[in-house]
C-alpha positions in Angstrom: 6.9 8.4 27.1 9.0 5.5 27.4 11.4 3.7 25.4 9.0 0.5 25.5 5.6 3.0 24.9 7.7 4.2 21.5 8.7 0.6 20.8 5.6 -0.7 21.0 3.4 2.0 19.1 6.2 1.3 16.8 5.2 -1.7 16.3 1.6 -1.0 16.2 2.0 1.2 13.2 4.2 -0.9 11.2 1.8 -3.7 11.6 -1.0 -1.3 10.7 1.2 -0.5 7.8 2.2 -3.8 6.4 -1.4 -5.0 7.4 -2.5 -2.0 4.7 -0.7 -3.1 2.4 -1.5 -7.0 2.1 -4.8 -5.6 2.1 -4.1 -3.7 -1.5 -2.4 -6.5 -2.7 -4.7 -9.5 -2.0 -7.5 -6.8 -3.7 -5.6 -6.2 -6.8 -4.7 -10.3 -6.9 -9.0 -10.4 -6.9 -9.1 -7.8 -9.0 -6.6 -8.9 -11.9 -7.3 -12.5 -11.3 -7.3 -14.3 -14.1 -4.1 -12.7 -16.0 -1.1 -13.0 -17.0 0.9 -10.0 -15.9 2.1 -9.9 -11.9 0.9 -7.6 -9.9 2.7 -4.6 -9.2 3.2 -3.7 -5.6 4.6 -0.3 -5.8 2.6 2.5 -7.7 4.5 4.6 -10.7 6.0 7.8 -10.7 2.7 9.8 -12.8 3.3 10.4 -15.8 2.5 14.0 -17.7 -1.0 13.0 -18.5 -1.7 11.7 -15.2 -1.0 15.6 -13.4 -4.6 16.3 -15.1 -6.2 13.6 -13.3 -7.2 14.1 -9.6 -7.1 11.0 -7.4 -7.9 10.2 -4.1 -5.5 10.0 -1.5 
């Protein structure tokens, strides 16, 4: 594999990443819309109740 084959599947992720998440966010803009708190775009550390609670991942 070349340098320009790593660049560019690089690039391909990281597009695929930031295309992800502008995906999450314009759903939780629809989601929350109207209110009056932003939305949040990183997720919180869990907190003790949260380690009973099984999520999807």
């Amino acid at each position: 594999m070349t340098d320009k084959d790593r660049a560019s599947k690089t690039a391909k992720t990281t597009d695929a990443e930031k295309r992800k998440l502008d995906d999450e966010l314009n759903e939780a803009l629809e989601e929350s819309f109207p209110g009056s708190d932003p939305v949040n775009v990183t997720q919180p550390a869990p907190s003790r109740h949260d380690q009973d609670i099984k999520r999807k991942g």
